[in-house]
C-alpha positions as CSV (number, residue, x, y, z in Angstrom):
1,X,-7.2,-10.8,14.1
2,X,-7.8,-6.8,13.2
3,X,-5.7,-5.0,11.1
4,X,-5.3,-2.6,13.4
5,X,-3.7,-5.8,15.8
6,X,-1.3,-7.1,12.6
7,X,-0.1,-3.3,12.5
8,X,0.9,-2.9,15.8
9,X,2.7,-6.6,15.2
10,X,4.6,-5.9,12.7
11,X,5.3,-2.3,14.2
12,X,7.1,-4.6,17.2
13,X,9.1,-6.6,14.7
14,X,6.5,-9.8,14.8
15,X,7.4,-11.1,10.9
16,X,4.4,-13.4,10.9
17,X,2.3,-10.8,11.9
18,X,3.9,-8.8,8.8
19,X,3.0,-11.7,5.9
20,X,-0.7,-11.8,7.4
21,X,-0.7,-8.6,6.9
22,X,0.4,-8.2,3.5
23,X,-1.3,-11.1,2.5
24,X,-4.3,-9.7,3.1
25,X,-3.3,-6.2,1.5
26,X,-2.7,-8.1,-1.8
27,X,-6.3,-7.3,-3.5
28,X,-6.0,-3.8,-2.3
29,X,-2.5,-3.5,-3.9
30,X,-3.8,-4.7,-7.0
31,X,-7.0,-3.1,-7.3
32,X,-5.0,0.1,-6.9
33,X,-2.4,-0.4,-9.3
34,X,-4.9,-2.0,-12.2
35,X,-7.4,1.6,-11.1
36,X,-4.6,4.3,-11.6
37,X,-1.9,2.6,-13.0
38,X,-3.7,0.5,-15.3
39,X,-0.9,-2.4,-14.4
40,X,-0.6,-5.4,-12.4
41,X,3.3,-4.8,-12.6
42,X,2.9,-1.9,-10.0
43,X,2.5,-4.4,-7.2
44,X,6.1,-4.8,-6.3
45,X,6.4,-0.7,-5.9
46,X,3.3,-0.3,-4.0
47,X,4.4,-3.5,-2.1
48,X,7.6,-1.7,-1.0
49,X,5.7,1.4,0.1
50,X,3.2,-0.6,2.1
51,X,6.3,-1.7,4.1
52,X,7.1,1.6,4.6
53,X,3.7,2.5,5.3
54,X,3.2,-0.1,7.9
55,X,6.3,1.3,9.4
56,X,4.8,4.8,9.9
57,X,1.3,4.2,10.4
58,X,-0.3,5.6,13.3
59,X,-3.9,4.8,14.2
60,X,-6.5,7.6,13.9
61,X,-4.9,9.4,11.0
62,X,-5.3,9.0,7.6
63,X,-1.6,9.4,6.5
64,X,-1.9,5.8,5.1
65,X,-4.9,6.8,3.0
66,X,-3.9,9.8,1.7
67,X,-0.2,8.7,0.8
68,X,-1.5,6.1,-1.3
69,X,-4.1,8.2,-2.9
70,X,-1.0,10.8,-3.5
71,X,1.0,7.7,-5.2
72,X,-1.6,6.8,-7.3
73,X,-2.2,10.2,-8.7
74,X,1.0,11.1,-9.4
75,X,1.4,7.4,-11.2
76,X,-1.8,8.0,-12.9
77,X,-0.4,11.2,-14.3
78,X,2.9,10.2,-15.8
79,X,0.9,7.2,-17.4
80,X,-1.3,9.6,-19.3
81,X,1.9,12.1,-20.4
82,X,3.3,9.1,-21.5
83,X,0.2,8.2,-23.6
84,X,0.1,11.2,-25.4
């Protein structure tokens, strides 16, 4: 099934839909976190927001995209204030 088909699932309240769909999310999650976070342990926060993320999504935008590049920056930053 598309991912674009899982969305609109788990949009309409179809929970296995919703597991497909973050089960297949998983590597992204964590390629993400370990990228701009440097952390694994980020996975449970980004998890969160993809929930909230599937919630709002609309097709043909990039809102998804570009909140998650957003997130990532702005986690990206405090890591490196922190560092210094």
């Amino acid at each position: 099934m598309k991912l674009s088909e899982l969305v609109v699932l788990a949009q309409n309240g179809d929970e296995e839909a919703f597991t497909m769909l973050v089960r297949r999310l998983i590597p992204l999650i964590k390629k993400y976190g370990l990228r701009y976070y440097g952390q694994d342990e980020v996975s449970s926060d980004v998890s969160l927001r993809l929930v909230i993320a599937i919630k709002k999504y609309r097709p043909k935008t990039t809102w998804g995209r570009d909140e998650l590049q957003s997130y990532y920056t702005s986690k990206h930053k405090e890591k490196n204030k922190k560092d210094l």
